[in-house]
C-alpha positions in Angstrom: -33.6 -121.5 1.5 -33.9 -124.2 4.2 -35.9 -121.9 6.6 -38.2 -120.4 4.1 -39.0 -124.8 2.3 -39.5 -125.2 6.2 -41.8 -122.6 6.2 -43.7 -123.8 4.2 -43.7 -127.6 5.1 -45.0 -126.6 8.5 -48.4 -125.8 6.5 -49.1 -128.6 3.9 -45.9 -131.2 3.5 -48.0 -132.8 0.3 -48.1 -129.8 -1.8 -44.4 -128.6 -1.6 -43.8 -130.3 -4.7 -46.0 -127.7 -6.9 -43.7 -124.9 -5.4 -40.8 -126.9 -6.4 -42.0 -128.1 -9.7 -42.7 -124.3 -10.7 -39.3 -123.0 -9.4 -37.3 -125.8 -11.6 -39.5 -125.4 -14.7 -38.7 -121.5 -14.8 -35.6 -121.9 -14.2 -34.5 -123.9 -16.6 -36.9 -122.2 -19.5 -35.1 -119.0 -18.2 -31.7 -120.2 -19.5 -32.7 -122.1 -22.4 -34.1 -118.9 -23.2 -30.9 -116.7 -22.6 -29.1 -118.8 -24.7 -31.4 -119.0 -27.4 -32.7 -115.6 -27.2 -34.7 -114.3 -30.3 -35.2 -118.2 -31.9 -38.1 -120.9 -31.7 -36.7 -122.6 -28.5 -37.2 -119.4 -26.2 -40.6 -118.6 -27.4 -41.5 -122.5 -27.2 -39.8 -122.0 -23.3 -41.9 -118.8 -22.5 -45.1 -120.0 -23.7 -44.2 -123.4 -21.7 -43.3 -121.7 -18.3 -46.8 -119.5 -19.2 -49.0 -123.1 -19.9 -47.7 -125.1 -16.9 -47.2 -122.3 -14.2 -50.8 -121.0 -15.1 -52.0 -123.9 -15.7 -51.4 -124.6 -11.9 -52.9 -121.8 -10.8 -55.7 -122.5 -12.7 -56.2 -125.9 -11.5 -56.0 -125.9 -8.1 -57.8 -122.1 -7.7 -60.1 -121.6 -10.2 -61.2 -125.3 -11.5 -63.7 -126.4 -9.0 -65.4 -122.5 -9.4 -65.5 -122.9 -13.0 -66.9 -126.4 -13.2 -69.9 -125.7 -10.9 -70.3 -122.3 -12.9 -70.7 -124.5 -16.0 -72.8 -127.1 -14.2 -75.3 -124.4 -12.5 -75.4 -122.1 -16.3 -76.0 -126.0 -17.8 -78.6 -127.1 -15.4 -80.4 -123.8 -15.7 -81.1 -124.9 -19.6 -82.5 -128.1 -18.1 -79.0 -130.2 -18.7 -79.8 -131.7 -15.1 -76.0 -132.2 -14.3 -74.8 -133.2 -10.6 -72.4 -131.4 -9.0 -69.6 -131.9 -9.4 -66.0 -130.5 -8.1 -62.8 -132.2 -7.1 -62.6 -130.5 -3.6 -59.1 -129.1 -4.2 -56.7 -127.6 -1.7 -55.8 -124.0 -2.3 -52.0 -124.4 -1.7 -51.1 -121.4 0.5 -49.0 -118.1 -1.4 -49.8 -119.7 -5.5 -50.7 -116.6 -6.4 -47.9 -114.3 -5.2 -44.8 -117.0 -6.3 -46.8 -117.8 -9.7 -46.4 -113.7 -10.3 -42.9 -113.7 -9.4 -41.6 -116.9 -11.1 -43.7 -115.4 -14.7 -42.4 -112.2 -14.4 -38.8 -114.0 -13.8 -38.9 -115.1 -17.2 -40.3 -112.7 -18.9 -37.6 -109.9 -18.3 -35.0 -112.5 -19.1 -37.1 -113.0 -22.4 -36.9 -109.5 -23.1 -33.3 -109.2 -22.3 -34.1 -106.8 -19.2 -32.3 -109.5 -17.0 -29.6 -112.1 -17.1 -30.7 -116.1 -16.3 -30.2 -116.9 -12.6 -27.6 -119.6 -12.7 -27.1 -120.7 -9.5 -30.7 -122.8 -8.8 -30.4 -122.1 -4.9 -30.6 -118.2 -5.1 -33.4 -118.8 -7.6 -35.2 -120.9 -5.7 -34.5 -118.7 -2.6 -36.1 -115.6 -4.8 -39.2 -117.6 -5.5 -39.8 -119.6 -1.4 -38.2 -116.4 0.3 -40.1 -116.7 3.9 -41.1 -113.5 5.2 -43.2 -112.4 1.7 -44.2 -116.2 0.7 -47.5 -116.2 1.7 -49.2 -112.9 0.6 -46.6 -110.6 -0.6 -45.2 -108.0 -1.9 -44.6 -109.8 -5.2 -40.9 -109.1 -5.8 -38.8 -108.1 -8.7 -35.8 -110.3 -9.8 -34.2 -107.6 -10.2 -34.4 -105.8 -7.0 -34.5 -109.5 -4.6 -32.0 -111.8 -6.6 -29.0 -109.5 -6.0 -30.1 -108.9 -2.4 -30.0 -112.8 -2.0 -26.6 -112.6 -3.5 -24.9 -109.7 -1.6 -23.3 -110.7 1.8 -25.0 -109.3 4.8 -23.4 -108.4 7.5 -25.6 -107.4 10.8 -26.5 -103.7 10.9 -27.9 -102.5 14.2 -30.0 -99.5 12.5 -31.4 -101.7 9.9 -32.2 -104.6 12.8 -33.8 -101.7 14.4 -35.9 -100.3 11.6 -37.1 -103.9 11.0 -38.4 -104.8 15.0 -39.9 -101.5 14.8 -41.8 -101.6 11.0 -42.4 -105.5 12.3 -44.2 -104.4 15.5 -46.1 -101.4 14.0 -47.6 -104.4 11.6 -48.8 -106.4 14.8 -50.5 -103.3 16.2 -52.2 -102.9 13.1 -53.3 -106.5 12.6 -54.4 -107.1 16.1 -54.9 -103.9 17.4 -57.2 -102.7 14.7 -58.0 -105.2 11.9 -59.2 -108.0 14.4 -61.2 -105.4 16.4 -62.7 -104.4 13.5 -63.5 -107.9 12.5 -65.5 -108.3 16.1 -67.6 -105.4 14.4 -67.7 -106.4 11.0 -68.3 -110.3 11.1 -71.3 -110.6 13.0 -73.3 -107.9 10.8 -71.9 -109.1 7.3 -72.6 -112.7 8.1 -76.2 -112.3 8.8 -76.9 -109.0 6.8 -80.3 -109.9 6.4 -80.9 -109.1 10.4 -79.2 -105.7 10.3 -80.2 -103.0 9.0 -79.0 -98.9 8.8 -76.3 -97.5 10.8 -74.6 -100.7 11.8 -74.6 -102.0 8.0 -72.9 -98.6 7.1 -70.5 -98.8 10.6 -69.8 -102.5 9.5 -68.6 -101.2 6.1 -66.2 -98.7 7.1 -64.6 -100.8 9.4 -64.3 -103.4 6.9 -62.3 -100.9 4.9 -60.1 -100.8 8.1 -59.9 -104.2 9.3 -58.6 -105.1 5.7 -56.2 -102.3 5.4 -54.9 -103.3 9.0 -54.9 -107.2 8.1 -53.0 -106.6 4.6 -50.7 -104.0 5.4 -49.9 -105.0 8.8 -48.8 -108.3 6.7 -47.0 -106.1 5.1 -45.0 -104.0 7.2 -44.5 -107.7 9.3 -43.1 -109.5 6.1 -41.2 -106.4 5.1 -39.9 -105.4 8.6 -38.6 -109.2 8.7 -36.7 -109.0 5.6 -34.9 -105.5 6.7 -34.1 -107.6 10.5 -31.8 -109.9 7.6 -30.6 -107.2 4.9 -33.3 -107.5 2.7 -34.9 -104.4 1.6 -38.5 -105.4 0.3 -40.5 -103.1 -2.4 -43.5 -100.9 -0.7 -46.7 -102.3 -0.9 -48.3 -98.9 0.8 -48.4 -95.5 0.4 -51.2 -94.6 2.6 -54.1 -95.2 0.1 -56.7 -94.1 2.6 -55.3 -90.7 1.6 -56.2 -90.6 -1.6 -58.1 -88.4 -3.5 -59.5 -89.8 -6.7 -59.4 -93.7 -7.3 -56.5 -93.8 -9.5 -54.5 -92.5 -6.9 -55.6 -95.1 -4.5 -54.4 -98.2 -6.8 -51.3 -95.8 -7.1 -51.1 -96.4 -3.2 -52.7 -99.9 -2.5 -51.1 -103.3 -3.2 -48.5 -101.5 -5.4 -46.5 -104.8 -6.2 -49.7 -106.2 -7.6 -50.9 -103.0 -10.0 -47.3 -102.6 -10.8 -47.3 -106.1 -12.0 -50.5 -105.9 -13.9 -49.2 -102.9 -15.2 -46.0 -103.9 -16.8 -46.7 -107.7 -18.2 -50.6 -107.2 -19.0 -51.7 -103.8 -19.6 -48.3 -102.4 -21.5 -47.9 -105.4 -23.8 -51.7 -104.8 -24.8 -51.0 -101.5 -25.6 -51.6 -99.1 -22.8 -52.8 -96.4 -23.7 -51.1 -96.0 -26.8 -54.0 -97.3 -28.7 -57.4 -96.0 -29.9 -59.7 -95.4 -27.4 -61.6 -98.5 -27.9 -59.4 -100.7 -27.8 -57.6 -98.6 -24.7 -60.9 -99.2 -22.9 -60.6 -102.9 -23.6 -57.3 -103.1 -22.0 -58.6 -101.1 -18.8 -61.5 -104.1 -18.4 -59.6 -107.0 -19.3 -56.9 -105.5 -16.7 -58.8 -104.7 -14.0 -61.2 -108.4 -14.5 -57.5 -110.5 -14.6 -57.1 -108.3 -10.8 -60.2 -109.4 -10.1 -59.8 -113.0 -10.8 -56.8 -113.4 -8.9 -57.8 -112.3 -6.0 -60.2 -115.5 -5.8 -62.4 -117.9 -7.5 -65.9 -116.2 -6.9 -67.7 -114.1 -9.3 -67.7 -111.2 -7.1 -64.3 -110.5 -7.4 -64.1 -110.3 -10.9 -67.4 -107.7 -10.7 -65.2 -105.8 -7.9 -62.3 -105.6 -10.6 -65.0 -104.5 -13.2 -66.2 -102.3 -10.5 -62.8 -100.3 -10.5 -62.2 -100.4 -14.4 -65.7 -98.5 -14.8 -64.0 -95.7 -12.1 -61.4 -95.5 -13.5 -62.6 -94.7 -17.0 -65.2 -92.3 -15.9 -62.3 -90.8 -14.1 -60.2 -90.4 -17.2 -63.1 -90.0 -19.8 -65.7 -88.1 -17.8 -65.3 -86.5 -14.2 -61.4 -86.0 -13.7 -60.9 -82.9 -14.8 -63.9 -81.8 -12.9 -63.0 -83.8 -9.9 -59.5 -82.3 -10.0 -61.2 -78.3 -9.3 -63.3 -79.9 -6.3 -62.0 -79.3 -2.9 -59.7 -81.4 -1.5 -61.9 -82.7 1.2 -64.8 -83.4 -1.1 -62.3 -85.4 -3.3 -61.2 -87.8 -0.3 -65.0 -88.6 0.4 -65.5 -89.1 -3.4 -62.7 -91.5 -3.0 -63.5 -92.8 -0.2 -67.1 -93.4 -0.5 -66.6 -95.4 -3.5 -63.6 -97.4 -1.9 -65.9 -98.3 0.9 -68.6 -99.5 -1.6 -65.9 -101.1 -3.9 -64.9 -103.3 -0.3 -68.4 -104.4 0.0 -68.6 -106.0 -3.4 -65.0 -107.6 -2.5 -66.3 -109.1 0.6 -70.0 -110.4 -0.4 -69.5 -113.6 -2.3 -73.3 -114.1 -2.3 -75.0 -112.0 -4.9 -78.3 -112.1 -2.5 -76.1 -110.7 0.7 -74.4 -108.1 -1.6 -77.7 -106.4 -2.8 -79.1 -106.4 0.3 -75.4 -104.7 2.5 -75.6 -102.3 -0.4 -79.6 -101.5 -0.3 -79.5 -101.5 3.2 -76.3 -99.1 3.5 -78.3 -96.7 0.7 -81.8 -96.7 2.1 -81.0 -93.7 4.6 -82.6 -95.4 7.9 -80.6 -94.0 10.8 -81.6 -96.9 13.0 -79.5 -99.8 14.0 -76.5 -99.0 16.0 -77.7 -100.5 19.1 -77.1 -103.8 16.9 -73.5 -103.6 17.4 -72.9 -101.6 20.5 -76.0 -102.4 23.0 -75.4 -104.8 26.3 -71.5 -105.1 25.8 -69.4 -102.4 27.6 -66.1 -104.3 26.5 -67.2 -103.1 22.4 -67.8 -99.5 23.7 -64.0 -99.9 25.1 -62.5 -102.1 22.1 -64.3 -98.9 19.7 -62.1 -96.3 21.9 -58.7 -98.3 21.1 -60.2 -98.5 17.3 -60.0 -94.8 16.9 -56.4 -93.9 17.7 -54.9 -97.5 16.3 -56.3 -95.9 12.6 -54.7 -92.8 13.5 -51.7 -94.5 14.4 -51.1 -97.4 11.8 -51.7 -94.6 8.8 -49.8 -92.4 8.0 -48.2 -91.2 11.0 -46.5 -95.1 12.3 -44.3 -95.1 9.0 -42.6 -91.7 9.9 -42.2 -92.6 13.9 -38.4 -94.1 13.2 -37.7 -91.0 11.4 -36.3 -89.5 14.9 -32.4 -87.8 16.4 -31.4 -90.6 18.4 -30.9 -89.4 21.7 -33.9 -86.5 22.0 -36.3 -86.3 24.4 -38.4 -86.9 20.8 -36.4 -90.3 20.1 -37.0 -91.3 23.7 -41.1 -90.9 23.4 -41.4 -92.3 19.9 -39.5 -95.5 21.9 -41.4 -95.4 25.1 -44.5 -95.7 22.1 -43.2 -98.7 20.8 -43.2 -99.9 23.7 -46.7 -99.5 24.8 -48.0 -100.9 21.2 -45.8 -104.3 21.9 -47.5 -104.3 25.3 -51.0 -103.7 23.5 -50.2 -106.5 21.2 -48.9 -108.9 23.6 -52.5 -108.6 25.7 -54.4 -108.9 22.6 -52.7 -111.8 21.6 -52.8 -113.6 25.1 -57.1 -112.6 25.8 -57.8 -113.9 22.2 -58.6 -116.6 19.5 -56.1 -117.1 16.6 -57.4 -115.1 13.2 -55.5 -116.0 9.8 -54.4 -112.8 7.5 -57.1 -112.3 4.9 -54.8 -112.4 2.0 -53.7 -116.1 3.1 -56.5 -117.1 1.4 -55.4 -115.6 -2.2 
């Protein structure tokens, strides 16, 4: 508990206390509501943990984007309002420990869980280090009794971390960032690039933020395994998929899972009429919008995916499903692509443009990215076989007879990434996950 409050006191001392003030307010509603389970008091103590931890999301993500919407939709009727915003730091992680304290509570309001007595492991549960930041949002019930058990060290499991730990690296610096040195400079002047590149820049946008997230990932994950700690998945190598509900069946599972079981289930599902199952499906998929940040073009990239996925179910499935297998991935893959676009363009201008540019068919342009830099033709060759490495086949590398010439190469691997990721990290400039910033 102390190394994960100094974890986070090493980024923003001042806002500790809303970490701090969340974890003691759900804890406490959490056994005021065991104790008077069924009565008033625990539905007064739900909906109070719901108010005040949303309410802090709310505040210090999505105020200052909703009082300049309603200034800009005002002024645009001639209200002539100033601008106005309270220039608010986005503490770092609110939106992964907001998730974990809610859904805290609400399994021990639906008797699925017993209160957490001892404040420490609670608190522990919430701040826990190596997932703090961005994830996977944990279960109570799979990370409180891990936090309880004693641990003692485990050479395999120590192992198994390092090695999940330093496949993450490779694929945050050893494909994400080098994608970034592609995708930045096109998608923050699209209006000066135009065909091939715009289309290049897109799918490697779909890479760089499958290497920054997951590599998170397997880093945070492979961390907790070092201590014990066995951490849900968060991956299932989605760029494998073949339709788009399979892909949210494989991408940020802890956050669909969550949606899943405290927003779309207690709405109804699917065990409703169809109209009001297609409510659910957008109000869903615009909440996973929403949370992912305070700009309008997430909440039409959550739309984006409800649409999909209700075609999907209503109109082309079944169709879909008697396709051949490789024409479903590029379905699927195509549209993810596309569906990465809109998550990235926060201006509405940029977006139409990337997207008319990346549909307009001119096969021109790839000298934009390439031309007068040998180093990029280079940096594209290690591109290539990082993507083949960091999905699928780095999760099944471990999976080897110790002692075998086979065991031996999969460790003389291993080796080469760290020295990979050690030069990257020594020739360049420090860049922050993507999901810090959620």
């Amino acid at each position: 508990l102390a190394a994960s409050y100094y974890f986070y006191l090493s980024w923003n001392v001042e806002l500790v206390f809303l970490i701090v003030f969340t974890t003691a307010v759900s804890y406490v509603s959490a056994l005021v509501i065991e104790k008077k389970r069924g009565g008033t008091a625990a539905r007064l103590c739900l909906c109070a943990t719901l108010v005040v931890s949303l309410g802090v999301l709310f505040f210090y993500k999505y105020f200052d984007f909703l009082a300049g919407s309603v200034v800009a939709v005002a002024n645009r009727f001639g209200a002539g309002w100033a601008p106005f915003s309270l220039g608010l730091m986005l503490p770092v992680g609110i939106s992964f420990y907001t998730f974990q304290t809610l859904s805290y509570v609400i399994d021990v309001y639906r008797g699925d869980l017993p209160a957490e007595r001892h404040f420490g492991y609670y608190a522990l549960y919430v701040s826990f280090f190596p997932q703090l930041v961005a994830g996977p949002i944990e279960r109570p019930e799979n990370l409180l009794p891990q936090l309880r058990a004693d641990h003692k060290f485990n050479r395999d499991d120590t192992a198994a971390g390092l090695r999940l730990m330093l496949t993450g690296f490779f694929k945050k610096i050893a494909v994400a960032d080098l994608c970034a040195a592609y995708v930045v400079p096109v998608f923050s002047e699209p209006e000066r690039a135009n065909g091939m590149s715009v289309i290049l820049a897109a799918v490697l946008f779909a890479f760089q933020i499958y290497g920054d997230f997951a590599g998170y990932t397997d880093i945070a994950i492979g961390c907790a395994r070092v201590m014990g700690i066995k951490l849900m998945k968060n991956f299932d190598r989605p760029y494998t998929a073949e339709s788009i509900k399979e892909f949210w069946a494989r991408w940020h599972i802890s956050l669909s899972s969550w949606f899943r079981d405290y927003v779309y289930i207690p709405l109804g599902g699917n065990r409703v009429k169809t109209s009001r199952w297609i409510l659910n499906i957008l109000i869903v998929w615009a909440l996973t919008g929403f949370w992912h940040g305070a700009q309008w073009n997430f909440i039409l990239w959550g739309l984006y995916y409800a649409v999909l996925l209700l075609c999907e179910k209503l109109l082309w499935g079944e169709a879909l499903k008697n396709l051949p297998s490789a024409v479903q991935w590029i379905y699927t893959m195509l549209l993810v692509i596309i569906g990465w676009v809109l998550f990235d363009k926060t201006d509405f201008a940029q977006l139409g443009h990337v997207i008319g540019v990346m549909f307009s068919f001119v096969p021109t342009g790839w000298t934009t990215l390439l031309a007068g830099d040998v180093s990029k033709l280079f940096n594209l060759a290690l591109i290539i076989p990082g993507i083949l490495f960091s999905f699928p086949v780095a999760g099944k590398l471990h999976i080897q007879e110790k002692g075998t010439v086979s065991a031996i190469a999969v460790n003389l691997m291993y080796i080469a990434l760290l020295a990979v990721c050690i030069a990257f990290i020594i020739s360049s400039s420090y860049n922050p996950f993507i999901y810090f910033r959620f």
